[in-house]
NULUM-925740 format. One record per residue (C-alpha): x, y, z. Coordinates in Angstrom, 1 decimal, padded with zeros to 4 digits. Layout:
<vextors>
u;v;w
X;Y;Z
...
</vextors>
This chain:
<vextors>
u;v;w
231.7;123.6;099.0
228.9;125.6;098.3
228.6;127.3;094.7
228.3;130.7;093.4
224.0;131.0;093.3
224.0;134.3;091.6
220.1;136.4;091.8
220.4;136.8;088.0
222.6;135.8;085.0
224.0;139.3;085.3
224.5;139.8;088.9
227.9;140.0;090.6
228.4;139.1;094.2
231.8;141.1;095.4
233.4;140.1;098.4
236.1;142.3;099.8
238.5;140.9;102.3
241.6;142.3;104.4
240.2;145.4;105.0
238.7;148.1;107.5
234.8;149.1;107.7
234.1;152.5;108.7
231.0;151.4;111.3
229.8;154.2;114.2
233.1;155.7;115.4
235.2;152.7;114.5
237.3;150.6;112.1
236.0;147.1;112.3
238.0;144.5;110.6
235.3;142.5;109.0
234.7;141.2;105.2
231.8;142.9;103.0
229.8;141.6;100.2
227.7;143.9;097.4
225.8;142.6;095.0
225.7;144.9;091.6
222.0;143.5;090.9
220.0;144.9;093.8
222.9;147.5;093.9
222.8;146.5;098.0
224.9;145.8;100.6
224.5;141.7;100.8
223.4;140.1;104.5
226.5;137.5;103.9
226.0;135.2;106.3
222.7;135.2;105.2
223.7;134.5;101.3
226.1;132.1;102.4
224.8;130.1;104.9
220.6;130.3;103.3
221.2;130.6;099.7
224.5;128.9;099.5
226.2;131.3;097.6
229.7;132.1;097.3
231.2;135.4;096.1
231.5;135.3;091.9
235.1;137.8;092.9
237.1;138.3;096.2
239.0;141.7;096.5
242.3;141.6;098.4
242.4;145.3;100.1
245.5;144.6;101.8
244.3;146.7;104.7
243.0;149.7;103.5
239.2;151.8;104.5
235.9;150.9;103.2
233.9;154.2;103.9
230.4;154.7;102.3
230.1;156.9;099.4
230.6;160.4;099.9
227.7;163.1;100.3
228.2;166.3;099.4
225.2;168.4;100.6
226.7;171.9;098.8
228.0;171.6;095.8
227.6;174.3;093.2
229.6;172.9;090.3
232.7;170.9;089.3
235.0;170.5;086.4
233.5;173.8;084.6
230.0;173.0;084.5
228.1;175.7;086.9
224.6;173.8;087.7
223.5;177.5;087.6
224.3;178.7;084.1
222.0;177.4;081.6
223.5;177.7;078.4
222.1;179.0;074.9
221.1;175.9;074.2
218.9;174.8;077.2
218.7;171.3;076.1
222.6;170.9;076.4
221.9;170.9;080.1
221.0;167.7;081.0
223.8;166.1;078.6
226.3;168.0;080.3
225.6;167.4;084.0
225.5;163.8;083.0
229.1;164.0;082.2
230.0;165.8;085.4
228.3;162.9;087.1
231.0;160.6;085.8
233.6;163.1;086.8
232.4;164.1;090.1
232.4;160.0;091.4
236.0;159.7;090.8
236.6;162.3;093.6
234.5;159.7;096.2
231.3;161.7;096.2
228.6;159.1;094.7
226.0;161.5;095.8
225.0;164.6;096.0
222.8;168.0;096.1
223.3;169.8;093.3
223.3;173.8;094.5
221.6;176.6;092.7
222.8;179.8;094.1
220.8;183.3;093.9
219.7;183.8;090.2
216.8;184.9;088.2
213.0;182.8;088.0
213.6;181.9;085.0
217.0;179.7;085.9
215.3;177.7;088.5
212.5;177.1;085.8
215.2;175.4;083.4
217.7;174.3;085.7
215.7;172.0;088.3
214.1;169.7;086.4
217.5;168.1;085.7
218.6;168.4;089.7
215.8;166.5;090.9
216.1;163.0;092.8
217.7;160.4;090.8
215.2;157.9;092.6
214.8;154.5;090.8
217.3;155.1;088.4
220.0;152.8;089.9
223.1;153.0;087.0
226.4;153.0;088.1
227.9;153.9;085.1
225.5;157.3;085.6
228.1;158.5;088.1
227.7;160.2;090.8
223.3;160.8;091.8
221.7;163.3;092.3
219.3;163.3;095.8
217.7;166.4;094.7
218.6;169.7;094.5
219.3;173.0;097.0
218.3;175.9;096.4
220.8;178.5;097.9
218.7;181.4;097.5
217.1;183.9;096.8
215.6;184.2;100.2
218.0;185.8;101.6
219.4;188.9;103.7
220.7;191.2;101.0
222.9;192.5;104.0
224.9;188.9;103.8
224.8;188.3;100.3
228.6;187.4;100.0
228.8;187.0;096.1
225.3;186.7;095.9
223.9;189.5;093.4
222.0;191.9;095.5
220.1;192.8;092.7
218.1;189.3;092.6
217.9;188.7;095.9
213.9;189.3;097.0
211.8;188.6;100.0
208.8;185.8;100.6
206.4;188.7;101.1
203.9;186.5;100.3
204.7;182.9;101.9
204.4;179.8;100.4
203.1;181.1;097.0
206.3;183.4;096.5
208.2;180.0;096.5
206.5;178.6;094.1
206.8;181.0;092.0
210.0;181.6;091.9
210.8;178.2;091.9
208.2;176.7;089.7
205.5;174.4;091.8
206.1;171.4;090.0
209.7;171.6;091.3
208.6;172.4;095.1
205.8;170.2;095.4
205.4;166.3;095.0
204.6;165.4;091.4
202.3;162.3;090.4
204.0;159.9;087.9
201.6;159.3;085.2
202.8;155.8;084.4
203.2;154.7;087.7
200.4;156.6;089.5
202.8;157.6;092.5
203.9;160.8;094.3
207.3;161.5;093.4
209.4;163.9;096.1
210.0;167.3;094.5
213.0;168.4;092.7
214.3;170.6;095.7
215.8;168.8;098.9
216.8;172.0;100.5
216.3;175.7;100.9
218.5;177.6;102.3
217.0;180.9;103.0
217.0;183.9;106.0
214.4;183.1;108.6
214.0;187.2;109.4
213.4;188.3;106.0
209.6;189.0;104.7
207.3;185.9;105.7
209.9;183.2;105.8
209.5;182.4;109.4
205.7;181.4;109.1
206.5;179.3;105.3
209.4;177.4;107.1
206.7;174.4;108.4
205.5;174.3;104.1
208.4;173.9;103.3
209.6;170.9;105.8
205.8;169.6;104.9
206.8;168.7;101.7
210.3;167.1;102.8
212.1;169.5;101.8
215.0;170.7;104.6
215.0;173.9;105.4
218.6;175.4;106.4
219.4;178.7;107.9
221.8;181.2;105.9
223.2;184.2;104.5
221.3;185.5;107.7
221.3;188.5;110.0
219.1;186.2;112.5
219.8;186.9;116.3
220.1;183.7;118.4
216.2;184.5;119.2
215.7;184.5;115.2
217.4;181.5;114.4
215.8;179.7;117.7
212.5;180.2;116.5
213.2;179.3;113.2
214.3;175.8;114.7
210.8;175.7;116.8
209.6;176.5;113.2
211.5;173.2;111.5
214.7;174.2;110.5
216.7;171.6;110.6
220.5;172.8;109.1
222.6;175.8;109.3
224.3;176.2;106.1
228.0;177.1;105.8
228.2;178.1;109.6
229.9;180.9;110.6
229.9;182.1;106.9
227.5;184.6;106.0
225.5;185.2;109.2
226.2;187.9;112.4
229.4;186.9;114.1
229.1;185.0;117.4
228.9;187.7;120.2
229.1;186.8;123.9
225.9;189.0;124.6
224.1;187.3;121.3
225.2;184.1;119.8
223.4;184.5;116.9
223.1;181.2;114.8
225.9;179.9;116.3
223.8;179.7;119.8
221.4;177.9;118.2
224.5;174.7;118.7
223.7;174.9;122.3
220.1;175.1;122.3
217.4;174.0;125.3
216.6;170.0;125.2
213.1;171.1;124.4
214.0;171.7;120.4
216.2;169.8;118.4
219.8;170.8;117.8
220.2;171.7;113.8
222.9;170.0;111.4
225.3;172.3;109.8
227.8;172.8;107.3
231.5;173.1;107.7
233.5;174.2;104.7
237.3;173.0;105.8
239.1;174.3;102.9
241.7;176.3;105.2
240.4;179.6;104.1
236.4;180.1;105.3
237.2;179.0;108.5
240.1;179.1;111.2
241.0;175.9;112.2
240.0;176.6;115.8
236.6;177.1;114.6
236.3;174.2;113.4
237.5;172.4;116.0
235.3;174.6;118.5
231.8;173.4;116.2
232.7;170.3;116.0
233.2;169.8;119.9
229.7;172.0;120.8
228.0;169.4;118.6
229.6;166.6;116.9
226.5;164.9;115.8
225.2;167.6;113.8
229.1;168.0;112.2
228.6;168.2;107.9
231.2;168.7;106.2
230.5;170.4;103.0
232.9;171.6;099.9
231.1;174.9;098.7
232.9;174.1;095.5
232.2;176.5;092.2
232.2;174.7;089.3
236.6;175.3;088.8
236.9;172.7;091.1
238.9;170.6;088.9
240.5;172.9;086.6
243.6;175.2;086.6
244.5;177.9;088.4
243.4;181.4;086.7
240.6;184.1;086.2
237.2;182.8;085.2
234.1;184.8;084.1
231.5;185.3;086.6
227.6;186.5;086.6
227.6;190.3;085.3
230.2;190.9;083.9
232.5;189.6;087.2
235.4;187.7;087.6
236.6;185.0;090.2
240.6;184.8;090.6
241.5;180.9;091.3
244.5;179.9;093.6
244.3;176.3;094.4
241.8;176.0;096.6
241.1;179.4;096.8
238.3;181.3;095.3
238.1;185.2;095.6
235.8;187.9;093.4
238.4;189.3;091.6
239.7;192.7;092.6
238.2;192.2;096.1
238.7;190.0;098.8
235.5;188.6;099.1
235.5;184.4;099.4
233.5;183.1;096.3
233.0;179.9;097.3
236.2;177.1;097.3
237.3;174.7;095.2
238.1;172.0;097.3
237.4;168.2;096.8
235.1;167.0;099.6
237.8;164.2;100.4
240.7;166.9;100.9
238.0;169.1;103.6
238.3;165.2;105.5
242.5;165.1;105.6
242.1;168.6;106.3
239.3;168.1;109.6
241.5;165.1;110.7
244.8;167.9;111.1
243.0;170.6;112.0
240.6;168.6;114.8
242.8;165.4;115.8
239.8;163.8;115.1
239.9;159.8;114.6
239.3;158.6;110.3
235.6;157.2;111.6
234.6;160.8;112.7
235.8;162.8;110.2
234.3;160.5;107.5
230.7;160.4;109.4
230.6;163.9;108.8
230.7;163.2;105.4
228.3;160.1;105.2
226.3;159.0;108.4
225.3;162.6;109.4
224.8;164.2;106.0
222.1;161.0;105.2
220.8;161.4;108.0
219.9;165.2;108.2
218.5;164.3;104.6
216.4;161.4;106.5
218.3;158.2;104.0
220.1;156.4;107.4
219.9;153.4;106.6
219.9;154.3;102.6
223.1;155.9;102.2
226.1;156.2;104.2
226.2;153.0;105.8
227.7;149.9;105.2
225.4;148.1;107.0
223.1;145.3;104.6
220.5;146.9;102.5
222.1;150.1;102.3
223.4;151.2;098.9
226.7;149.7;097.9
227.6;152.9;097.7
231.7;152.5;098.8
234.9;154.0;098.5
238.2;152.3;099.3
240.8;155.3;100.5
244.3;154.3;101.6
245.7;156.3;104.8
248.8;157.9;104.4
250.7;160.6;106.9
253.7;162.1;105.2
257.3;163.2;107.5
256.0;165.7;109.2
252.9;163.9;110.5
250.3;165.5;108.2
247.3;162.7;107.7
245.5;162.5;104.3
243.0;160.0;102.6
243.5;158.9;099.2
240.5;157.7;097.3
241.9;154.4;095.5
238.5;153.1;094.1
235.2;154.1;093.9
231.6;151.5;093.7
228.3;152.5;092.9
225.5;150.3;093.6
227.8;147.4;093.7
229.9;148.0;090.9
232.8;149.5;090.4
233.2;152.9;088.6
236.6;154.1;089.4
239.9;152.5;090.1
243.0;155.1;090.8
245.3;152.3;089.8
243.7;152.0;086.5
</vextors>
């Protein structure tokens, strides 16, 4: 028999057995093997068969799903950290998120884009330095990573502001420049590492911003320059608007349907954009499935116009995770939480949700009939790829991350599906175990 040839003294080859891959749009029953020293998905016939190796463990699933990791693409806070409040002592910041990290995994999302919403210069300033790329920091006791931040803001129509203060909200009068100012340019632009002499990708992965307002239309090809996606939203873009921001490089719609002109049968606004001419791309876009932005129907009715582009996102405020109540806002405002839902208290305006990204997947698979592969592509495959990781994250093909969750299927009596996150690995090893 061929012996366990471990890389390093510290390595551990993992094999898992008796269970389901999520791979394209099926469930292929097929054994997997990480290793937690390259923090990879191991080629094991490869290892096997070249190296001789055997696994160092062998994990009985009895059954159950191995999906990638989880990527949110929207996620504004969690367990009552808001990644845009800095608090009176700035320094705090950093210590803090890296706690929420350890708390946001156990929910299946390993990573992330941590969302800035519409604030003051001086909050992007402090904030995104922490919200940058996690890049070769490969810790899996770190918790969930970070693949650089989104800026929600303030680029945006003041007209579809939702809870978005009016009062901060400005135009790019200017192009480019305005966005680095507002932003910081060593946050927006590709840094060089002074001890490694290499670019390093900017802090920012995404902008989400209205194409119509001031000179965002002509910055939109800066922006993607510098790999940064740029997303349509909080928009009063006509289907001509938001067509020629796609010509321009948008490349995502953020929370569609949400904040942007209603779809009309005479102008489909952003929505039209779904069915656009083979000449330009289709965009990605956001899907919050927490019951409440969205009817059911409209879901389904995105998802069928173009299921490749399908994201499903949480839009979660940072009382995801905590109890039900009223919470102090920005200004002096309040948000009322129900469960899931969020609302600005005394109104009935949404103010964001407070959903876990696995709960928005049990709630596509009722609301869509769509198969388990499907709904959790929208939440791994096609989010790293409109990020451009395929390959990276959200496979579980060898040499992507071992990035994993194992989720148990369960329907209750009256048919209703759910997924139930039983354990949680990060580059190979494992961080969370719901039995433990």
């Amino acid at each position: 028999m061929p012996s366990a040839v471990p890389t390093n003294n510290n390595e551990i080859i993992t094999k898992f057995t008796n269970c389901r891959l999520v791979k394209g749009d099926e469930l292929v029953e097929q054994d997997l093997w990480v290793s937690s020293a390259t923090g990879k998905i191991v080629k094991s016939q490869e290892a096997f068969y070249g190296a001789h190796a055997t696994p160092d463990v062998t994990v009985n699933l009895g059954g159950r799903i191995i999906s990638p990791g989880l990527i949110d693409v929207q996620l504004n806070g969690a367990f009552g950290f808001n990644f845009s409040s800095i608090p009176e002592e700035p320094s705090s910041y950093g210590k803090t998120l890296r706690q929420v990290n350890k708390s946001i995994i156990q929910t299946g999302v390993t990573s992330y884009l941590p969302t800035l919403t519409t604030q003051p210069q001086e909050v992007y300033h402090n904030a995104l330095p922490y919200l940058g790329p996690s890049g070769g920091l490969r810790i899996a006791s770190d918790g969930a990573e970070s693949l650089g931040a989104h800026c929600e803001g303030p680029f945006l129509s003041p007209t579809k502001n939702g809870i978005h203060p009016v009062e901060c909200i400005t135009p790019a009068l200017n192009g480019f420049s305005d966005l680095e100012a507002m932003y910081g340019a060593t946050n927006i632009n590709p840094t060089l590492d002074p001890l490694s002499g290499t670019l390093q990708a900017p802090k920012i992965k995404k902008i989400t911003a209205a194409p119509e307002i001031g000179a965002m239309m002509r910055t939109i090809p800066d922006i993607t320059a510098r790999g940064i996606v740029y997303s349509i939203g909080h928009t009063e873009a006509s289907y001509e608007e938001a067509s020629l921001a796609v010509a321009s490089g948008a490349t995502m719609i953020t929370h569609l349907f949400n904040a942007m002109r209603p779809l009309h049968h005479r102008n489909p606004g952003v929505f039209g954009v779904l069915g656009i001419a083979e000449s330009l791309p289709r965009p990605y876009f956001g899907i919050i499935a927490d019951g409440i932005h969205l009817h059911p129907t409209s879901i389904k009715i995105a998802f069928n116009a173009h299921p490749e582009g399908f994201v499903l996102v949480t839009d979660a405020m940072h009382l995801v995770g905590l109890p039900d109540g009223v919470y102090e806002w920005n200004n002096g405002e309040r948000i009322l939480k129900r469960g899931s839902q969020l609302l600005l208290e005394g109104t009935e305006k949404i103010a964001g949700s407070s959903i876990t990204l696995i709960e928005c997947v049990s709630n596509f698979l009722n609301f869509s009939g769509a198969t388990v592969p499907q709904a959790l592509k929208a939440v791994t495959a096609t989010p790293a790829a409109m990020l451009g990781l395929s390959g990276v994250k959200g496979s579980l093909e060898s040499d992507a991350d071992a990035d994993l969750v194992v989720l148990e299927e369960q329907v209750d009596a009256m048919g209703k599906r759910s997924l139930k996150v039983d354990q949680v690995w990060k580059f190979g090893s494992k961080v969370f175990d719901r039995s433990q």
